[in-house]
N, C-alpha and C positions, 0 to 999 in steps of 0.2 A: 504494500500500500504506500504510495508516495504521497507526500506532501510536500505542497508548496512552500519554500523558504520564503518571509517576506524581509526587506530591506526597506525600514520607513527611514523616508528623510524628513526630518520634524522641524519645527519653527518652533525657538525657545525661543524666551524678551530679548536677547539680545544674539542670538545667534541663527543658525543652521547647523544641527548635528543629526548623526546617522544611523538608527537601533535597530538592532534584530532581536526581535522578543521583547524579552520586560529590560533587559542591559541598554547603555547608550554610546555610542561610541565614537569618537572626535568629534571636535566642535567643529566648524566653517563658515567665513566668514561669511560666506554669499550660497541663497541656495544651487546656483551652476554648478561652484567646487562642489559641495555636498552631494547633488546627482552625478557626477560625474564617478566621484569614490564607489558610491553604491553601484553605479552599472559597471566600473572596473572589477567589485565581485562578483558581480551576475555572470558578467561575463565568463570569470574562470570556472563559477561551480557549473554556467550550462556546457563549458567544456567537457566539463564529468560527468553528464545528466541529470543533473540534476534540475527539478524544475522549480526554480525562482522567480522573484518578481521586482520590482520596488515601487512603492506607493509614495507619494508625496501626500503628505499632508500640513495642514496649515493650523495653529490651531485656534479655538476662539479669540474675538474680538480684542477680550480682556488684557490678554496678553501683547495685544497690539499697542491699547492704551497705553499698561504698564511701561514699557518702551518709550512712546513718546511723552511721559510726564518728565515735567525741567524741571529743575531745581528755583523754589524762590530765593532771591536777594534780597535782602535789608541795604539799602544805602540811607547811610550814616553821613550828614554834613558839619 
């Protein structure tokens, strides 16, 4: 019985990084490097047969906002 490997490439606050399963594995700056990594191993387990995938996923909003809140200043005269 085979099953599918999946290769998610995930959207953290401040990154692009690359998990198989529940583990997470390097961070990346941009999601391009990050698909790039994952279909570099797609590539070699479908050399072996095995049958893989990779999913991009994005994840809520939240995490979006999180990212773009600034820092307030106090100026002091």
């Amino acid at each position: 019985m085979d099953q599918t490997i999946s290769f998610r490439v995930v959207k953290e606050p401040y990154r692009w990084a690359v998990g198989m399963g529940d583990g997470m594995m390097t961070p990346f700056r941009s999601k391009l490097l990050a698909v790039r990594h994952a279909n570099g191993f797609v590539d070699a387990l479908r050399r072996c047969g095995e049958p893989v995938e990779v999913v991009v996923e994005e994840r809520p909003a939240e995490i979006r906002t999180i990212a773009r809140r600034r820092p307030r200043f106090l100026l002091f005269s």
